[in-house]
VEXNU-413850 format. One line per 2 residues: number of its first residue (from 1); their letters; for each residue x, y, z of C-alpha. Coordinates in steps of 0.1 Angstrom, whole numbers. Layout:
N
NUM = a = X Y Z ~ ...
! end
This chain:
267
1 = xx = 636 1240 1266 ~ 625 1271 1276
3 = xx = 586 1283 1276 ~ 570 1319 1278
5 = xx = 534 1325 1287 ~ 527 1362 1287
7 = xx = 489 1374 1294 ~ 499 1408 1293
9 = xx = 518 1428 1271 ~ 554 1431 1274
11 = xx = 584 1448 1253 ~ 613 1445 1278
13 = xx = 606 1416 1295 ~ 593 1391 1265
15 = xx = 622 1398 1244 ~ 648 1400 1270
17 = xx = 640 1362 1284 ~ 634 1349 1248
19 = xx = 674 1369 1235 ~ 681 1356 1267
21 = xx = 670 1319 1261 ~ 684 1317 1229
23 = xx = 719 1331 1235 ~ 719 1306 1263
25 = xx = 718 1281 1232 ~ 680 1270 1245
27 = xx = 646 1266 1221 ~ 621 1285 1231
29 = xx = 580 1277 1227 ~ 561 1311 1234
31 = xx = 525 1311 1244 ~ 501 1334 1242
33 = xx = 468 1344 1262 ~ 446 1321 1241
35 = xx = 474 1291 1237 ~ 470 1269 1270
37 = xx = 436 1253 1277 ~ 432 1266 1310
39 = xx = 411 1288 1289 ~ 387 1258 1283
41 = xx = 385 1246 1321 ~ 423 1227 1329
43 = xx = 435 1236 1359 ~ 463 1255 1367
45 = xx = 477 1222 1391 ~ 472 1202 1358
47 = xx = 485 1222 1332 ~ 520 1221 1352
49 = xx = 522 1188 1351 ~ 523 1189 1317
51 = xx = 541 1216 1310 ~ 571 1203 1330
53 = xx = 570 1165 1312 ~ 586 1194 1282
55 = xx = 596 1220 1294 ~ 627 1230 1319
57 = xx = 619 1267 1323 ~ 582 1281 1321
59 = xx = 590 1324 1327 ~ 552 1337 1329
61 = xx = 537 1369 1331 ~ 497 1375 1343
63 = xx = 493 1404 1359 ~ 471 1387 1382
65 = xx = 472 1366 1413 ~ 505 1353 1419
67 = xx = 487 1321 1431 ~ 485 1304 1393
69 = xx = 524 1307 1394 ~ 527 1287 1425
71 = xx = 503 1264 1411 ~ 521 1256 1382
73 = xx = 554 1254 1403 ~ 536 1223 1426
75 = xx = 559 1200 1408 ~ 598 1193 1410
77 = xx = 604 1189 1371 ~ 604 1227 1365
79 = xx = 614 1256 1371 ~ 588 1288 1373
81 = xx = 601 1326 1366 ~ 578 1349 1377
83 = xx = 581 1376 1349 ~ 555 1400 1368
85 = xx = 525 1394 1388 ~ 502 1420 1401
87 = xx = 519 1422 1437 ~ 552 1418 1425
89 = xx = 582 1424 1396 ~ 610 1402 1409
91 = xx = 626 1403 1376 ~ 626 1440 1371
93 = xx = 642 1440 1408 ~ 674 1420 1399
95 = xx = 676 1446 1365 ~ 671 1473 1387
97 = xx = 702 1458 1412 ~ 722 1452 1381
99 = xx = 725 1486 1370 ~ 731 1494 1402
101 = xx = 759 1474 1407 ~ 775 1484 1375
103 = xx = 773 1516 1383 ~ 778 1524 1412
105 = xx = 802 1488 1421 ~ 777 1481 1448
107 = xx = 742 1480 1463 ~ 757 1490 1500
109 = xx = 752 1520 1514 ~ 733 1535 1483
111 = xx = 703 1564 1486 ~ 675 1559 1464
113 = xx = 645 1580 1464 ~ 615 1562 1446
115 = xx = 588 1581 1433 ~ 552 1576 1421
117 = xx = 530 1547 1426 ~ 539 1521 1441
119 = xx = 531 1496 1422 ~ 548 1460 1415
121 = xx = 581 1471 1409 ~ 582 1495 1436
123 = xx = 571 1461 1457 ~ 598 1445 1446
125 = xx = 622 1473 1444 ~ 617 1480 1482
127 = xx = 619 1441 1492 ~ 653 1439 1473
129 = xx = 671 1469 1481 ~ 663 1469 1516
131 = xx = 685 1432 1520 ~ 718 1449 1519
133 = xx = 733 1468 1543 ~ 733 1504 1548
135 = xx = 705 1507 1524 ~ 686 1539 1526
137 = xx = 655 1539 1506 ~ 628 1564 1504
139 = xx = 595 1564 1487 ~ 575 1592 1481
141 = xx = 539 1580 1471 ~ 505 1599 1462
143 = xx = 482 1593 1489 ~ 460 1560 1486
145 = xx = 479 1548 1466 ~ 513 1535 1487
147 = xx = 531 1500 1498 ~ 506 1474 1510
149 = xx = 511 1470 1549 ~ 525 1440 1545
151 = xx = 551 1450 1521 ~ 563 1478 1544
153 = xx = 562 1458 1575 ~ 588 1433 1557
155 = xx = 609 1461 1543 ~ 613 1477 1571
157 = xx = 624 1453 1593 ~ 647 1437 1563
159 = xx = 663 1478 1564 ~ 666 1476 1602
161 = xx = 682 1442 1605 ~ 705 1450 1578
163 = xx = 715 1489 1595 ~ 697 1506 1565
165 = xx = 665 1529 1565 ~ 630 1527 1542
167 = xx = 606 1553 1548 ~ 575 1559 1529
169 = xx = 556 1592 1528 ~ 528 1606 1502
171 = xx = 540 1642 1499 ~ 567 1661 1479
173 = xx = 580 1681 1505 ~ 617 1681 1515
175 = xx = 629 1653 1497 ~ 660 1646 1508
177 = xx = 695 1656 1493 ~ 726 1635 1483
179 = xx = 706 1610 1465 ~ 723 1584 1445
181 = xx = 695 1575 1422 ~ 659 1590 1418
183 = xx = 637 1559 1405 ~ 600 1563 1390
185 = xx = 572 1539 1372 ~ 547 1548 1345
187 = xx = 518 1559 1364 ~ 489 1534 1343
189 = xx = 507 1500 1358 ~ 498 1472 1330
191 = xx = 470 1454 1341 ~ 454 1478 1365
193 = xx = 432 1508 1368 ~ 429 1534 1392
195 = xx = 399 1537 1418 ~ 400 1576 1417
197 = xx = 376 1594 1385 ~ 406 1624 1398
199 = xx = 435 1607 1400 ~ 457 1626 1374
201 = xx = 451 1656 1399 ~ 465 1635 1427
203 = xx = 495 1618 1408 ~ 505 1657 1392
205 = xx = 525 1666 1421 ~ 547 1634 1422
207 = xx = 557 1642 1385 ~ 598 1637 1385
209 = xx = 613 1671 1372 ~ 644 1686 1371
211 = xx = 638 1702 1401 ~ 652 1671 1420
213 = xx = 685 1673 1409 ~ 695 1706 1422
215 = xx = 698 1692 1457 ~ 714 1659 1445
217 = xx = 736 1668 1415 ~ 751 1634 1411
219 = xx = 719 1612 1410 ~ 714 1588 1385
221 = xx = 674 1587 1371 ~ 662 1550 1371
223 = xx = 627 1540 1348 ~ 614 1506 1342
225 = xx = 602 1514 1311 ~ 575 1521 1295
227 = xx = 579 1559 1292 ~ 550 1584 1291
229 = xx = 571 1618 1289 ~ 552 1644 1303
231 = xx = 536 1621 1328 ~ 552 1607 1356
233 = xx = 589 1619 1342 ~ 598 1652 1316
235 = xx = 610 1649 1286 ~ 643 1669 1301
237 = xx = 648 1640 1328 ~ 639 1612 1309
239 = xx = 660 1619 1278 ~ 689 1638 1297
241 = xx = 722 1632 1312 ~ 712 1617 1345
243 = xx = 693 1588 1327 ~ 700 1553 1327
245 = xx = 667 1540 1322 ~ 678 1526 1285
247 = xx = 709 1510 1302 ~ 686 1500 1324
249 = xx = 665 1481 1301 ~ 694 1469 1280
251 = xx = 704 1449 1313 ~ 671 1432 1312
253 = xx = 685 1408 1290 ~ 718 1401 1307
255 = xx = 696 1396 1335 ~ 674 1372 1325
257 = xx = 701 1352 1312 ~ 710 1349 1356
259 = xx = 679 1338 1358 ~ 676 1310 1334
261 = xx = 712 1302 1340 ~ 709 1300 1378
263 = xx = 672 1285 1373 ~ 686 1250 1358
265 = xx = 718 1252 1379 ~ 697 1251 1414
267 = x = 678 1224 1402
! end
C-alpha cells in the first residue's frame, strides 16, 4: 500500500509514483494539503506512527523543511520517499542519472554543464553526479543565487575523491566546450520566491540559447520540467533536436517504479 502526500503542486512527479505504484500491482491512497490532521495540531512524530500501521510506502512532497520527512521516517514499519523538499530533489536526480545512463551507457567520465539557479535539483543533481568517477560538472549560476556552502563543500570533495571536477561560477563567460549535456531548471522554483524586486535582470543572462551548442555540437539539452520557453530555455532549444527533456520526464515513471521497488526490497 502505497501513500502520496503532496503539498505542492506536481505533474511529473505525482503521476509518475502513483503509474508507478499501480503498475507495480500496489493500491494507492493520495493525500492532499488539507487531508492529514497535522493541520489541526498532530504532530508530524505521531502521524507516522500511524501512517505506517497502513501503509508500506508514504512518497511525500512539501517544499519545506526536509525535517517533517525525517519525522515521519522515526519508525521501522515504513518506508519515506522524499519526492522533493526545499533543499533537495533526490528523485529528480536518479531521472536525471537514468537518462543519462540510457543515453550515453554510463554516468563516468560525462561533462555536464548546469545552468540557472541552483535550486533543489541542481542540489541534488551536483551531490549525485559528482559520486562517479571522472565526473566533470560545471554550474554556471546568477550571482546570489548559487549552491549552499554546504552543498559545494560535499560535492566537491565527492568530485575529488572520485578523480572528477565540480566547479561553480556566476557568469556566462567561456563556458566550456565538448559538453555532453547542457542541463537547466525553470527559474520560479515551486515553493519559493526570489529576494531580488530585479531579479529577471539578473537571471536574463543565464538564459540557455542556441548559442551553446556551437562549441559543443553533440550535447544533449536536459530540463526537469516545467517549461517556461522564453525564460530560462528558447523555444529553439527546448523543442529542438538536442532535447531530451520529454525523455527525460517519461523516465520519471520508470524511475519511481526503482524506488518503490527497491524501497520494500531494503526493508
Amino acid at each position: 500500500m502505497v501513500g502520496t502526500y503532496f503539498l505542492k503542486t506536481s505533474t511529473r512527479t505525482r503521476t509518475a509514483f502513483t503509474s508507478a505504484a499501480l503498475r507495480l500491482g500496489a493500491s494507492v491512497i493520495a493525500y492532499g494539503p488539507l487531508d492529514l490532521q497535522t493541520n489541526t495540531g498532530e504532530s508530524s512524530e505521531d502521524t507516522g506512527r500511524v501512517l505506517a500501521s497502513m501503509l508500506d510506502i508514504l512518497v511525500a512532497r512539501t517544499a519545506g523543511d526536509p525535517g517533517e520527512m525525517r519525522a515521519w521516517a522515526a519508525q521501522d514499519r515504513m518506508a519515506v520517499v522524499n519526492a522533493m523538499s526545499a533543499a533537495e530533489h533526490p528523485t529528480q536526480a536518479l531521472t536525471d542519472l537514468t537518462t543519462l545512463v540510457q543515453r550515453f551507457g554510463r554516468i563516468e567520465r560525462l561533462r555536464l554543464l548546469y545552468v540557472g539557479e541552483a535550486n533543489n535539483t541542481a542540489t541534488a543533481l551536483a551531490l549525485a553526479l559528482t559520486r562517479f568517477p571522472g565526473v566533470e560538472l560545471e554550474l554556471r549560476t546568477p550571482p546570489g543565487y548559487g549552491l549552499p556552502d554546504d552543498i559545494v563543500a560535499t560535492a566537491l570533495a565527492q568530485a575529488r575523491r572520485n578523480g572528477g571536477r565540480m566547479l561553480e561560477r556566476h557568469d556566462m563567460v567561456d563556458v566550456p566546450a565538448g559538453l555532453d549535456a547542457i542541463y537547466t531548471t525553470r527559474w520560479q522554483t515551486t515553493g519559493t520566491s526570489k529576494p531580488d524586486a530585479n531579479w529577471r535582470e539578473i537571471f536574463a543572462p543565464f538564459q540557455v540559447r542556441e548559442g551553446l551548442w556551437r562549441r559543443s555540437p553533440r550535447a544533449v539539452f536536459m530540463h526537469d520540467l516545467p517549461a517556461h520557453r522564453g525564460e530560462e530555455v528558447t523555444a529553439e532549444v527546448l523543442d529542438g533536436p538536442a532535447s531530451i527533456a520529454f525523455q527525460q520526464a517519461e523516465n520519471k515513471m520508470y524511475s519511481a517504479m526503482a524506488v518503490l521497488h527497491w524501497s520494500q526490497e531494503a526493508r
